[in-house]
C-alpha positions in Angstrom: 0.0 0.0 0.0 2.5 2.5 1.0 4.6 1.7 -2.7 1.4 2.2 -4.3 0.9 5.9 -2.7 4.3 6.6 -3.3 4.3 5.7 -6.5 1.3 7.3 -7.7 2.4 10.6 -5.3 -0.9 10.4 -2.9 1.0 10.5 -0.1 -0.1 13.9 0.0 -3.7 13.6 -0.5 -6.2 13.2 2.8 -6.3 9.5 3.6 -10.0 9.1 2.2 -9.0 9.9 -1.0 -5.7 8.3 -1.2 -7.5 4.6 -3.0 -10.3 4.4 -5.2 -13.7 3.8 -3.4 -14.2 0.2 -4.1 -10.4 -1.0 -2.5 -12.7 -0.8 1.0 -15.8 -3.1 -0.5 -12.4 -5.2 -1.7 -10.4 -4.8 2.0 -14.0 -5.9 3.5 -14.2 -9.1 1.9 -10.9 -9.6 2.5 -11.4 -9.4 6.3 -14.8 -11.2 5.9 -13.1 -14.1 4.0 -10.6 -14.5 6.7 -13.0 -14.5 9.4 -14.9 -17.6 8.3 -11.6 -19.6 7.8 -10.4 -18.4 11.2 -13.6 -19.7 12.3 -13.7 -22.9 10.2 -10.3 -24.3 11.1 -9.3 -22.3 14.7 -7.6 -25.2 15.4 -4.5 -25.3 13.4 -1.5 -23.2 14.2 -1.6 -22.0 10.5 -5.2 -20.2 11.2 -3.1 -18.6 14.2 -0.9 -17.3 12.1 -3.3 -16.2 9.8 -5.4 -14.3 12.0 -2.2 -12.4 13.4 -1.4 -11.4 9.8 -4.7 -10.2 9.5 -4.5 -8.2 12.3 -1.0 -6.9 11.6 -2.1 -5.5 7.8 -5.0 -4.0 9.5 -3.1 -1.9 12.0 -1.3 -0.8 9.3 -4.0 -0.1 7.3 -4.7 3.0 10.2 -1.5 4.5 8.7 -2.4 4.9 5.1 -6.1 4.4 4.6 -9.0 6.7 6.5 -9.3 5.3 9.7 -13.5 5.1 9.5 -13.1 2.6 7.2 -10.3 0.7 9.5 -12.8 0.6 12.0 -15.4 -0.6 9.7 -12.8 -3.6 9.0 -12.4 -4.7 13.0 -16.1 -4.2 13.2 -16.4 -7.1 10.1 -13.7 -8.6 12.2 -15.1 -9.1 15.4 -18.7 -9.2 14.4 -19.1 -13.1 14.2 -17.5 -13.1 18.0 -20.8 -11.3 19.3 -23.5 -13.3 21.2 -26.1 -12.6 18.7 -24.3 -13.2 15.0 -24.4 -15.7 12.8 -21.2 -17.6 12.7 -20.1 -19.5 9.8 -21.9 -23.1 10.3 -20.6 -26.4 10.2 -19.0 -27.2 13.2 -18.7 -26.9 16.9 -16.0 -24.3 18.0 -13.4 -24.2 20.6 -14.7 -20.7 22.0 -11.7 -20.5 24.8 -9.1 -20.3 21.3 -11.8 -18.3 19.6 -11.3 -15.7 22.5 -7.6 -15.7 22.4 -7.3 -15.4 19.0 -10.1 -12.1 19.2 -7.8 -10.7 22.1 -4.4 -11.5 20.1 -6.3 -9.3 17.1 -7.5 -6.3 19.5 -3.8 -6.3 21.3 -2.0 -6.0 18.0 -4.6 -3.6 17.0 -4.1 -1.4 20.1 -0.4 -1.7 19.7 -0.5 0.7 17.0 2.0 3.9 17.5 -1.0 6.2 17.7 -3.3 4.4 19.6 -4.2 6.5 23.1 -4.6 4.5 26.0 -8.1 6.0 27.6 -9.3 3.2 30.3 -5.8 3.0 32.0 -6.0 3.0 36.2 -3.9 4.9 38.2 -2.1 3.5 41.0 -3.5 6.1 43.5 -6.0 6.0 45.9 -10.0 7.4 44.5 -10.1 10.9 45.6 -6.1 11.8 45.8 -4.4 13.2 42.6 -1.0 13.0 41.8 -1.5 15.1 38.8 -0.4 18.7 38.5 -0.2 20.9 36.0 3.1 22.8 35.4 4.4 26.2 33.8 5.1 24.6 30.9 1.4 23.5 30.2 
């Protein structure tokens, strides 16, 4: 992707304009195909794999492409892991590797160099701050 943009000079353009508008409808199926053989054959170590490329490309993906449609990508992603979609039929399924492969996919995802930790704790107390603000701010 980023050789393409290069390539082509749209490296300056804003990211929603960077790929033509069907490349998502193509990234989505993508995604969607991936998820029903991560779901078919979770078992193997080469669906592992599989799914941690998946997830890999799609953090990158928040570098280059408009990150709406990212999200709309983890969205296809994790949709089948929700206690009220359909999941690809066939089979029973192993839901404790299911999980940890959901998990592995959200970690890589959140290990992305912009992501902003939000929900962190704070070692303190409820009620005491440790937080001041200085000159500088």
């Amino acid at each position: 992707m980023a050789q393409h943009l290069v390539h082509e000079n749209k490296m300056i353009k804003l990211r929603g304009s960077r790929f033509p508008s069907d490349y998502g409808i193509v990234l989505e199926n993508l995604v969607k195909i991936t998820v029903v053989h991560v779901w078919k054959d979770h078992k193997t170590t080469r669906t592992k794999n599989a799914n941690r490329r998946l997830a890999h490309f799609v953090k990158d993906c928040f570098t280059y492409m408009d990150r709406g449609k990212v999200f709309l990508l983890i969205n296809r992603y994790l949709g089948p892991y929700s206690f009220e979609a359909e999941r690809p039929a066939g089979q029973a399924y192993d839901f404790a590797v299911l999980s940890e492969f959901k998990f592995e996919f959200i970690e890589i995802i959140c290990s992305h160099e912009h992501f902003v930790q939000l929900n962190l704790p704070f070692a303190s107390k409820p009620g005491e701050s440790n937080l001041n603000l200085t000159d500088e701010f």
